[in-house]
C-alpha positions as CSV (number, residue, x, y, z in Angstrom):
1,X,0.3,-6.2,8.7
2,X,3.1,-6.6,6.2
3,X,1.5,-3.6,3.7
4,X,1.5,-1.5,7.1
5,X,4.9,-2.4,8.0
6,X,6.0,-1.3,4.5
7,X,4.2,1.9,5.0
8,X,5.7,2.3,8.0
9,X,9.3,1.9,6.2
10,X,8.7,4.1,3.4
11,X,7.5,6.7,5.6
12,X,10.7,6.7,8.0
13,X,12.8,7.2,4.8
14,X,10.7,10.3,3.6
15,X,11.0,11.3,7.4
16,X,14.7,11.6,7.0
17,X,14.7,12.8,3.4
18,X,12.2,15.6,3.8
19,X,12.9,19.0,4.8
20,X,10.8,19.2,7.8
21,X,8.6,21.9,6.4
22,X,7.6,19.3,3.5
23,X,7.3,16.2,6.3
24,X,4.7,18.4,8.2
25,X,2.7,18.9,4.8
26,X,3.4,14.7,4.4
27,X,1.7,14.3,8.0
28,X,-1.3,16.0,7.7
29,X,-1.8,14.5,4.1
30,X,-1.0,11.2,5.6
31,X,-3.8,11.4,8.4
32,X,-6.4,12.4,5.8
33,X,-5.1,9.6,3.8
34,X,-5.9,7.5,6.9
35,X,-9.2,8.2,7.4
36,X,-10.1,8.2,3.8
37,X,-8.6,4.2,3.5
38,X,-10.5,3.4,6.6
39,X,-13.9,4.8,5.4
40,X,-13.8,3.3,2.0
41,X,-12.9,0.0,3.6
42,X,-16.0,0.5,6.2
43,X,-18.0,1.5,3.5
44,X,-17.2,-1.7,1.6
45,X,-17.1,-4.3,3.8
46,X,-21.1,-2.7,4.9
47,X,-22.0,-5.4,1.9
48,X,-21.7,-8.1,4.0
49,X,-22.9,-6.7,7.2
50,X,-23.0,-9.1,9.4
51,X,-21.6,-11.9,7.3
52,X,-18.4,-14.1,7.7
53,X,-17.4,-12.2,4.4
54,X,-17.6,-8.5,6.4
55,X,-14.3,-8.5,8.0
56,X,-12.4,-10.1,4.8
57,X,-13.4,-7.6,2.7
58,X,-12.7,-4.4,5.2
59,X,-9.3,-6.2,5.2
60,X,-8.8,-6.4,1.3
61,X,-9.9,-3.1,0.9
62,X,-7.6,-1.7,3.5
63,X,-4.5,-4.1,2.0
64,X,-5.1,-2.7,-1.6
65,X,-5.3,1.1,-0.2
66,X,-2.3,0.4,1.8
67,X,-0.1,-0.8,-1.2
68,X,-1.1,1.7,-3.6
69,X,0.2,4.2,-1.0
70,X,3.1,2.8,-0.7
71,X,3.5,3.8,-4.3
72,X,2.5,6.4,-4.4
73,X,4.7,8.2,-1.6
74,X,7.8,6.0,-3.2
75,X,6.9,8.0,-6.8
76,X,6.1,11.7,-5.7
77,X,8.1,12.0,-2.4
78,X,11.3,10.0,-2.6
79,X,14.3,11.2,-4.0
């Protein structure tokens, strides 16, 4: 939730940074980015299918995607 929260923040500041014809491209980008994160996670918590271990490693997957998007929007969007 925190990693979320901080993607959250980042993307408000580019929201009010952007021209608006840049923030549309951002938003479609962002909801590709989206589903992307929440496949890979899927795809590798599907090693523990079933297990105790399946959840906790759809979680780490998702955490790690999260922050590296954080930095990445930071280094090629904000000014």
């Amino acid at each position: 939730d925190a990693l979320d929260g901080l993607l959250n923040e980042v993307y408000e500041v580019l929201n009010k940074q952007l021209p608006s014809e840049e923030m549309t491209k951002l938003r479609r980008e962002e909801r590709g980015w989206i589903n992307y994160r929440d496949k890979t996670a899927k795809k590798a918590s599907l090693k523990y299918k079933g297990g105790t271990m399946e959840q906790l490693e759809y979680t780490a997957v998702e955490n790690d995607l999260t922050e590296k998007r954080c930095y990445e929007l930071v280094e090629n969007y904000m000014k």
